[in-house]
matplotlib code that plots the C-alpha trace (Angstrom):
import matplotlib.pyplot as plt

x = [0.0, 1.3, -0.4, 0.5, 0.5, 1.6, 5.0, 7.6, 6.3, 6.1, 2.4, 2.5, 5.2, 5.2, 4.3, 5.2, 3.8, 2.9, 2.3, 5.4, 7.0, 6.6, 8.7, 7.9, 10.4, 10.4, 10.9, 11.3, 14.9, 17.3, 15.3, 15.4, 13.8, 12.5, 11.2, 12.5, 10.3, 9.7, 6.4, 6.5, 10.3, 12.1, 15.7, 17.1, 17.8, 15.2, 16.2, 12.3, 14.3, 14.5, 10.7, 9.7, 12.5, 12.7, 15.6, 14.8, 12.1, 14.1, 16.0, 19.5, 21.3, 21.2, 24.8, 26.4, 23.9, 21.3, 19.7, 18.6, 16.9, 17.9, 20.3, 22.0, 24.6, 27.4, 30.9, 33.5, 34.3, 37.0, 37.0, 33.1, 32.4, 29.0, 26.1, 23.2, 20.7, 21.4, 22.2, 18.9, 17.0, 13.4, 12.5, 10.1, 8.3, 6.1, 4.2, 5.0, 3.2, 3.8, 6.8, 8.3, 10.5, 12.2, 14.0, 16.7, 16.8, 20.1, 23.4, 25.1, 28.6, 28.8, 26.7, 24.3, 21.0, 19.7, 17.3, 16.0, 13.9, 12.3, 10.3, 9.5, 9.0, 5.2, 5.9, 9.3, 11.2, 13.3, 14.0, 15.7, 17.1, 18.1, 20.0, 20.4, 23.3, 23.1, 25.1, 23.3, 26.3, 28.3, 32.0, 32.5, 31.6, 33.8, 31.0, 30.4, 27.6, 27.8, 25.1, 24.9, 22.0, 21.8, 20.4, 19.7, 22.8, 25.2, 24.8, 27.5, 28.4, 29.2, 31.5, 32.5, 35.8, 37.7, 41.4, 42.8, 41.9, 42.3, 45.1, 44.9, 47.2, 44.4, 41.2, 40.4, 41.3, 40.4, 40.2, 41.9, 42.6, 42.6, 42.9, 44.7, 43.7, 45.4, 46.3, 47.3, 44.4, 45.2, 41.3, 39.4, 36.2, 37.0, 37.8, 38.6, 37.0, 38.2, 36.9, 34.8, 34.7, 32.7, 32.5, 31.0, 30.8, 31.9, 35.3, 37.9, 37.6, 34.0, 34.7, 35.9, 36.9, 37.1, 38.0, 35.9, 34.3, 31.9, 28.9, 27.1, 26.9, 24.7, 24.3, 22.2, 20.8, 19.9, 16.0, 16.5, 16.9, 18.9, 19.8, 21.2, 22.6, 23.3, 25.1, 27.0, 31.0, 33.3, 37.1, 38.2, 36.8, 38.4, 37.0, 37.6, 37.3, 39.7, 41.3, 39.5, 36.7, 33.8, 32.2, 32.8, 30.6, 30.6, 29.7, 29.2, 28.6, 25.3, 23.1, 23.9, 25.8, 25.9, 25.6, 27.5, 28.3, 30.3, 30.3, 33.1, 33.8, 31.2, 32.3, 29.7, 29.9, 27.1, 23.9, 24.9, 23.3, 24.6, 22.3, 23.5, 21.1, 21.2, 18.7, 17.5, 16.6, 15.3, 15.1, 14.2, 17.0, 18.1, 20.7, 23.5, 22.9, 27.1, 28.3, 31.7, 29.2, 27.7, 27.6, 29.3, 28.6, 24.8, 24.3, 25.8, 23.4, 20.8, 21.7, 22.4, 19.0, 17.2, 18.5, 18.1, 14.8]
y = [0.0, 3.6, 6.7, 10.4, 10.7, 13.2, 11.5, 13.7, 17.0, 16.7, 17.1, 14.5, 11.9, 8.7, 5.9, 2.1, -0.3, -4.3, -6.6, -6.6, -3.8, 0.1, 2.4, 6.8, 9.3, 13.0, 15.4, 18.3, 18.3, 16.2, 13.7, 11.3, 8.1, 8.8, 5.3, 1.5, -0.5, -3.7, -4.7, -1.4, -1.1, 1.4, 0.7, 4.3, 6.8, 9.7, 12.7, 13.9, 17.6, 17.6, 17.1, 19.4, 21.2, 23.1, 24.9, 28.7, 29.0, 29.9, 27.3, 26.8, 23.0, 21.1, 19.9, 17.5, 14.1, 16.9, 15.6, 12.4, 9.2, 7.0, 9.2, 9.8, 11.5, 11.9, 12.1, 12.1, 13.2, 16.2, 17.0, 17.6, 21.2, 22.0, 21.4, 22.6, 22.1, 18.9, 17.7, 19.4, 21.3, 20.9, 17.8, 16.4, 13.6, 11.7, 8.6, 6.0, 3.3, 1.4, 3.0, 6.7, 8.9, 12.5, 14.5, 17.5, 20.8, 21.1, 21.8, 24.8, 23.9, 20.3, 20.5, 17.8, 17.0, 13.9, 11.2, 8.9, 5.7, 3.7, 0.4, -2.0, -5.6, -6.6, -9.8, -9.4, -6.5, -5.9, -2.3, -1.0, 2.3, 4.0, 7.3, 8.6, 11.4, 13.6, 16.3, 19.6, 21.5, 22.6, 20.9, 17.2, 15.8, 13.1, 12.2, 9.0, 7.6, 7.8, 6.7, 8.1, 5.9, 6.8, 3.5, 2.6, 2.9, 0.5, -2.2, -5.3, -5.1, -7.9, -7.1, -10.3, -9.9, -10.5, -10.4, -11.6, -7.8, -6.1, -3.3, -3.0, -4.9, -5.3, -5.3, -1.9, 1.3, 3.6, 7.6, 9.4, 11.3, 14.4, 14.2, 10.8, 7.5, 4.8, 1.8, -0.6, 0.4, -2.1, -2.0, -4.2, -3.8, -4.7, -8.5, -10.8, -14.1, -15.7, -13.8, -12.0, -8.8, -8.1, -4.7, -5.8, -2.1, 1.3, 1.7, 3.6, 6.7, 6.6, 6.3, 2.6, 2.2, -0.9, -2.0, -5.1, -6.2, -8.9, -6.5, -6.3, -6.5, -6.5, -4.3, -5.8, -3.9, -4.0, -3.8, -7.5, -6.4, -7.4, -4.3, -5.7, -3.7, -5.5, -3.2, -3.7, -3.7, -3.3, -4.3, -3.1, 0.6, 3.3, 4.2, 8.1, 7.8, 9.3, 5.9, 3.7, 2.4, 0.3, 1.3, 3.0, 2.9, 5.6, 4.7, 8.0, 6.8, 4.3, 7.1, 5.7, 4.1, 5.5, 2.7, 4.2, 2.0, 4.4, 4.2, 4.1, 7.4, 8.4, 10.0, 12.2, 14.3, 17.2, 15.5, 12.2, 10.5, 7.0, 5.2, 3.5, 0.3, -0.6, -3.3, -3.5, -5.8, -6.2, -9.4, -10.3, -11.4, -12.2, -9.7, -11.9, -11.5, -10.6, -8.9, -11.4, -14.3, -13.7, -16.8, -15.2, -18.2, -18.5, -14.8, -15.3, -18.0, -15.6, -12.8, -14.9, -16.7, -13.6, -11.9, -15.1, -15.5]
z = [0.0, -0.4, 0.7, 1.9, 5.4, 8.1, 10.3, 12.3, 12.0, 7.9, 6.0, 2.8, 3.4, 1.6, 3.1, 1.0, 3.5, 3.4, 6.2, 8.2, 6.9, 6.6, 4.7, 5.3, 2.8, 3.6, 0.6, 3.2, 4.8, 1.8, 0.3, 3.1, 4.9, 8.0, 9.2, 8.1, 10.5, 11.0, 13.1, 13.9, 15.3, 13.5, 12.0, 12.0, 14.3, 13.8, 16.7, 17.5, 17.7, 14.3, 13.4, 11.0, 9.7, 6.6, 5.3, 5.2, 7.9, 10.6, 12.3, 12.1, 10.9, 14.6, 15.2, 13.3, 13.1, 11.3, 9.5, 11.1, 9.6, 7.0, 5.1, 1.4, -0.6, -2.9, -2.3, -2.4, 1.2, 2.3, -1.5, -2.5, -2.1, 0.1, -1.5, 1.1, -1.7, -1.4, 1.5, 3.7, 1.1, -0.3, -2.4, -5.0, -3.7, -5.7, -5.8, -9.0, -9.3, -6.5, -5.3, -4.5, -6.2, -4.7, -6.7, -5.3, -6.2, -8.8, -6.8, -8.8, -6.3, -7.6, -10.9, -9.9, -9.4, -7.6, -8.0, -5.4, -6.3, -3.7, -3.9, -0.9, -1.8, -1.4, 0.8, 2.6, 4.0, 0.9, 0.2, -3.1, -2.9, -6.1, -6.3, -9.6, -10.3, -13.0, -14.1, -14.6, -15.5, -18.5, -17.3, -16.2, -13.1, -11.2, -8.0, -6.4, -4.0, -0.8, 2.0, 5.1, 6.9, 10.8, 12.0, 16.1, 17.6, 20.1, 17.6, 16.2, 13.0, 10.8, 7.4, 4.9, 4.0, 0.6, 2.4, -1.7, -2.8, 0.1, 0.3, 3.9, 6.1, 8.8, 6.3, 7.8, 9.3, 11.8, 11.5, 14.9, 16.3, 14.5, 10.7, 11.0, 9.0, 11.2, 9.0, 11.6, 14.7, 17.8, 18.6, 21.1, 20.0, 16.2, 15.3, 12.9, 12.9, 9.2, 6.3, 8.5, 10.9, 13.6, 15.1, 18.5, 20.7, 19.9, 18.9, 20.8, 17.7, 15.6, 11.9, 10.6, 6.7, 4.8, 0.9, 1.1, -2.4, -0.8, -1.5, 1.6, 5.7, 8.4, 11.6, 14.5, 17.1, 20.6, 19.5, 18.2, 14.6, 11.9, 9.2, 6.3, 2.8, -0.4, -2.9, -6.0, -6.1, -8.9, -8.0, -11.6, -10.9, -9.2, -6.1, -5.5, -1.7, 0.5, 0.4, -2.0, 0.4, -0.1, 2.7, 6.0, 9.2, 12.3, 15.7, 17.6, 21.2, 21.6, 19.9, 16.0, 13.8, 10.2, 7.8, 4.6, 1.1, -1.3, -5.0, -7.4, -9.2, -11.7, -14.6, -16.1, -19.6, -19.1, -19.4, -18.3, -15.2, -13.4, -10.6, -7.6, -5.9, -2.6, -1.2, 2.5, 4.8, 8.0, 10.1, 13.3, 15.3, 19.3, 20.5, 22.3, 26.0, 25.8, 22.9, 22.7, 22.3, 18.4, 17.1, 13.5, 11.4, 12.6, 11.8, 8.5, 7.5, 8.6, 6.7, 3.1, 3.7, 4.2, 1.2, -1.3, 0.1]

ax = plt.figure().add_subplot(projection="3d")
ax.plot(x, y, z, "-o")
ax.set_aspect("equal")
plt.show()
């Protein structure tokens, strides 16, 4: 089912919904999803101080997790100028067929304008995500996609990793302090068990980096969910990330952990548009009662059954 509705201060969100599963995307503040929720639990973080803020009508940006909720953009980061138009300005929304689209405002700092297509599967939790850059300008463009998804925070992360194209002598790093990227992090709360890595509290510095090509991960969190993000690879691209990653998460605290697969470079003659997918899921799962006691390889199962399923 999908239908306008009023959620988190906003008049005529969209709302994708089917039995288990509700999906609501604001237009107002950056083109963003404001609830992922599964029997009524919601995946991301959503800060109720943010409810109903529109660029322009008086309020300043709140602090540095503004804007909330499940979160997009392009990067790549320390390099892309700012693109407020972009980032927390008024969408499009839209209702197609039996899925959403929003559409930005065009960025005259990056040249771009942005596309986001949603669709929720009608009998599973399954979530595509599309966003679509195209160039508005008159020069070339060199962007790449980059989500920013706040989900619940104080969660375990899972990564699969593919150690035979890694570059990293630890399959990750660690940013910190300062404007540091620290290639060999000694850091309890990250291990490796095989080809895989767990990230099983919040690390000693927030932002983790990895160059993993497996595709996808899951984030599990204290609510008894399971968060997981499929999204396409390409080890013969080149990745225009401060250093090449795949993907990066950032645990600030126990309030969130940003959930963020990044794109390879997208190359873009004026005119030209490329599209990014990522698919979610969510899945009902036990938190351990101790977070040293996952049982990796039963999670793993999990996760692959519930995205072949």
């Amino acid at each position: 089912m999908t239908e306008l509705i009023d959620f988190a201060g906003y008049a005529d969100c969209i709302k994708l919904e089917n039995e288990h599963t509700r999906v609501v995307l604001g237009p107002h503040c950056g083109g963003r999803v404001l609830e992922y929720a599964w029997e009524g639990e919601n995946a991301l973080m959503l800060d109720p101080e943010h409810d109903g803020w529109i660029r322009g009508e008086g309020r300043e940006p709140l602090g540095h997790l503004f804007p909330s909720g499940g979160r997009f953009d392009i990067g790549p980061e320390h390099v892309i100028p700012k693109h407020p138009a972009l980032w927390y300005g008024r969408w499009q929304g839209e209702i197609v067929d039996d899925g959403a689209r929003m559409v930005s405002q065009e960025s005259e700092s990056t040249g771009t304008q942005l596309i986001r297509e949603f669709a929720l599967d009608a009998n599973s939790s399954r979530l595509t995500c599309t966003q679509i850059i195209k160039n508005v300008s008159d020069r070339e463009t060199r962007w790449c996609h980059w989500a920013r998804t706040f989900a619940q925070g104080h969660g375990i992360c899972v990564v699969p990793l593919t150690p035979r194209l890694s570059h990293l002598p630890k399959q990750y790093v660690m940013y910190g302090p300062g404007p540091v990227i620290n290639w060999l992090p000694e850091e309890p709360a990250v291990r490796v068990q095989g080809d895989t890595l767990q990230v099983i509290d919040a690390p000693a510095y927030p932002k983790l980096g990895f160059d993993s090509f497996a595709g996808w991960f899951g984030y599990l969190m204290p609510n008894d969910l399971l968060f997981l993000k499929r999204f396409p690879v390409y080890p013969e691209r080149v990745y225009n990330d401060i250093a090449g990653f795949t993907l990066c998460l950032y645990y600030y605290k126990d309030v969130v952990c940003e959930l963020e697969p990044i794109g390879p470079m997208e190359v873009l003659a004026p005119g030209e548009s490329a599209a990014f997918t990522e698919e979610w899921w969510l899945a009902p799962y036990p938190f351990p009662g101790r977070r040293d006691a996952l049982v990796v390889e039963h999670l793993m199962e999990v996760a692959k059954g519930v995205m072949e399923g």
